[in-house]
C-alpha positions, 0 to 999 in steps of 0.5 A, spaced: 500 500 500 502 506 497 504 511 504 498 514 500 494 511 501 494 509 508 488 511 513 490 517 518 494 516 524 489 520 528 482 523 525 478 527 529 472 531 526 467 536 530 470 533 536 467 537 543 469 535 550 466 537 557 470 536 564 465 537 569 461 544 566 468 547 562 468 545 555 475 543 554 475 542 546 470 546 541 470 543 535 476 539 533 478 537 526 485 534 526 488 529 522 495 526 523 498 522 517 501 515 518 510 517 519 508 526 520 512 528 526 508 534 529 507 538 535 501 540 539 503 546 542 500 551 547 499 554 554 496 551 560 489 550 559 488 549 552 486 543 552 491 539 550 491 534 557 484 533 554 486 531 546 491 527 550 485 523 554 480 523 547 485 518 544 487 514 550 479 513 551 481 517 558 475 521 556 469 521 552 469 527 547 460 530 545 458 526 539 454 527 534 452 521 530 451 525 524 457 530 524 463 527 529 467 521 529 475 520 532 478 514 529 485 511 529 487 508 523 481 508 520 477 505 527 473 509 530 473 502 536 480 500 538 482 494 543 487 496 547 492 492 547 492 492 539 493 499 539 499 499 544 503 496 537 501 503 533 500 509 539 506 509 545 503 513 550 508 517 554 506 520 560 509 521 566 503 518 570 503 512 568 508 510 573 505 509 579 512 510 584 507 507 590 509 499 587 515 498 589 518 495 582 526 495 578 527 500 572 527 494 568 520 490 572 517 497 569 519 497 562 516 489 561 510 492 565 509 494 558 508 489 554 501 487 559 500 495 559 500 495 567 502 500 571 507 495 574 509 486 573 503 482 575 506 475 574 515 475 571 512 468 569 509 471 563 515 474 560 518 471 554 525 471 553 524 474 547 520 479 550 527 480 556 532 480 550 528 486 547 527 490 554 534 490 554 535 492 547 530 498 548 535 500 555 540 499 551 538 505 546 536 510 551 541 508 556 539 506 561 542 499 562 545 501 569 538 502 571 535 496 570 535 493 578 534 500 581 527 501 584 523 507 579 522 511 587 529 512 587 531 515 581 531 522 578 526 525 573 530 525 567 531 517 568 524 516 570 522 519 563 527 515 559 523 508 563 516 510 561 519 511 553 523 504 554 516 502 557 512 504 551 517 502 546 517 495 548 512 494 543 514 496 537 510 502 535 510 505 529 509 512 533 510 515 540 506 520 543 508 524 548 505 529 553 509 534 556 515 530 557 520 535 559 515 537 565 520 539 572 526 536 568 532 540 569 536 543 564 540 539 563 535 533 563 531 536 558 536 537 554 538 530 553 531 528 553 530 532 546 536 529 543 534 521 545 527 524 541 531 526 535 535 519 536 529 516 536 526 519 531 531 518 526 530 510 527 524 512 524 519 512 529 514 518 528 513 523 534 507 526 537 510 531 542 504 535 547 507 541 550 508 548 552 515 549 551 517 551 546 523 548 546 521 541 546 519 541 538 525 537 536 529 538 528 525 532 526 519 535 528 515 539 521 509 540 523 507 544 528 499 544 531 498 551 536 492 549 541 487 556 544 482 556 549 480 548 547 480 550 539 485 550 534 488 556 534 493 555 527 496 549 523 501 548 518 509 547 516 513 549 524 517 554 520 511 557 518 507 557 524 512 559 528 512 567 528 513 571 533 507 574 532 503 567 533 507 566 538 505 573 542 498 571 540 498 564 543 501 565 549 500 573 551 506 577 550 511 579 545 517 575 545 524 574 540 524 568 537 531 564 535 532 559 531 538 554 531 540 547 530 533 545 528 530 548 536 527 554 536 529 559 543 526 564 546 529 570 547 
């Protein structure tokens, strides 16, 4: 099948969500193509944790039978555990630091989409092999017998990335991943995306930092007041003159290695 003519990724049309008596999105039409790299960006309140919980059947959007639908390749009904080889999810939330588990328990954890290991019975050799593959990737092999409560944020992120990618999806989305990471910890964050990236894995990035919208990244979604606020290539989207609009205040903006900066 020509690249083509393959369903979107992710397709919503006339999607409207309520929390409590706010209404968070107003009606959402997105498409994201299969291998499109892109950001979802905007301020806090904008309704991006909403987007994220529409997709992950976190949340369940207004809809209108005639006039809305939200697929995921096509389908508007997913079983969990088929979508987990298509769409990792990465939130920080995902790990519950109550559990006591290893780094590595943790990352196995996700091939059964459980917040920790119920039963290392069930781990295939094959599946172990590829556990430590992934580790191997995001460095952090020497981890892997540490408890998850006792490493920094910055490692923690890298264990929820590994946990997603043990499957083997075609598309990682991310939500707010350099969230009360340090300097330096996000830096290195951005660089194993666009490593990962480069290994042909698509991104879906959901933030408010600008910063985080790595070299790979070229299409660029601007989210306001749970509405769509622009979307397009990221150098065209990314002005000045949009970014002031989005987030309130006159800004200079920098561009350099592919990151765009804030001045």
């Amino acid at each position: 099948m020509a690249k083509q003519d393959l369903p979107p990724l992710i397709e919503f049309k006339n999607i409207s969500l309520v929390r409590g008596e706010r209404l968070c999105l107003k009606n959402i039409n997105l498409v994201i193509n299969q291998g499109q790299s892109l950001a979802i960006l905007g301020p806090n309140g904008a309704g991006k944790s909403s987007l994220i919980k529409t997709i992950t059947r976190e949340l369940y959007p207004i809809f209108d039978p005639q006039n809305s639908s939200l697929r995921i390749l096509g389908r508007e009904n997913w079983d969990v555990f088929a979508l987990r080889s298509q769409l990792g999810i990465v939130s920080a939330e995902v790990l519950n630091q109550n559990i006591s588990q290893t780094c590595k328990e943790a990352v196995l954890s996700g091939y059964f989409g459980s917040p920790y290991l119920h039963d290392a019975g069930l781990v295939s050799t094959e599946m172990e092999n590829y556990a430590n593959e992934v580790m191997h990737l995001l460095e952090i092999d020497k981890l892997a017998e540490r408890l998850t409560n006792e490493i920094s944020s910055g490692e923690t992120r890298r264990v929820v990335i590994a946990r997603a990618l043990v499957n083997k999806p075609q598309s990682l989305l991310l939500d707010e991943p350099t969230t009360n990471l340090d300097m330096k910890s996000a830096h290195q964050l951005r660089k194993l995306l666009s490593k990962i990236a480069g290994l042909g894995t698509q991104i879906i990035l959901v933030t408010h930092n600008l910063s985080d919208i790595i070299p790979e990244i070229n299409r660029v979604v601007m989210l306001k007041d749970g509405s769509i606020f622009r979307d397009g290539v990221k150098t065209e989207i990314l002005t000045e003159a949009n970014f002031a609009e989005l987030f309130g205040f006159e800004v200079n903006l920098l561009s350099k290695d592919g990151f765009y900066h804030i001045y």
